[in-house]
C-alpha positions in Angstrom: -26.7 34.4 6.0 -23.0 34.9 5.2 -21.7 32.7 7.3 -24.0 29.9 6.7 -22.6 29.8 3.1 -19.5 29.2 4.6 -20.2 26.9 6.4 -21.7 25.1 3.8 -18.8 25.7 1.2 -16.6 24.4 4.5 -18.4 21.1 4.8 -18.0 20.7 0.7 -14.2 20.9 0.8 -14.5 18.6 3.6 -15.9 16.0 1.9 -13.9 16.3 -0.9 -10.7 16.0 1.1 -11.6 13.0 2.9 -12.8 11.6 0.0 -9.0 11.8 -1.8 -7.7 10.6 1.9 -10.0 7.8 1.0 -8.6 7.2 -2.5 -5.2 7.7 -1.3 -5.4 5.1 1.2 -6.7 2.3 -1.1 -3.9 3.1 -3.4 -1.8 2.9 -0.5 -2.9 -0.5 0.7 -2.6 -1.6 -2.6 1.0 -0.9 -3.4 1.6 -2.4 0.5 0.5 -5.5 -0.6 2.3 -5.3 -4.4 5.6 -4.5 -2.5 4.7 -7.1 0.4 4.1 -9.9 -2.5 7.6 -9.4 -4.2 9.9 -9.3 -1.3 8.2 -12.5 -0.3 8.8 -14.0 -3.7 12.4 -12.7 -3.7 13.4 -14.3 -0.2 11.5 -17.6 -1.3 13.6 -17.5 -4.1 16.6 -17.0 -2.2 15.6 -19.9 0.6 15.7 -22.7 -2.7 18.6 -21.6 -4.0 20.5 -21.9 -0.9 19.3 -25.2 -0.3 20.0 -26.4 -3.4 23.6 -24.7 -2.6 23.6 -26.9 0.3 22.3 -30.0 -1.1 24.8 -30.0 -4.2 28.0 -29.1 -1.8 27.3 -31.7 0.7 27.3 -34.1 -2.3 
């Protein structure tokens, strides 16, 4: 009987780990894609400004 208890109590933490793994990853994926979004914004940025660079030397 002992051990069955333990087993259950086992399975419970379980659950409730891969349940914050769970949480953890869609925060995770989340701030990926945040991050992802600015450094794309930043090199675009970068990209016009050295064409304009380019376009107002050559002129």
């Amino acid at each position: 009987m002992n051990s069955d208890k333990e087993l259950q109590e086992l399975k419970e933490r379980l659950a409730k780990v891969e349940g914050q793994l769970q949480q953890k990853s869609k925060f995770s994926s989340g701030l990926r894609f945040v991050i992802g979004f600015i450094i794309v914004f930043v090199v675009f940025l970068v990209v016009i400004g050295v064409v304009q660079f380019m376009s107002n030397s050559s002129v």
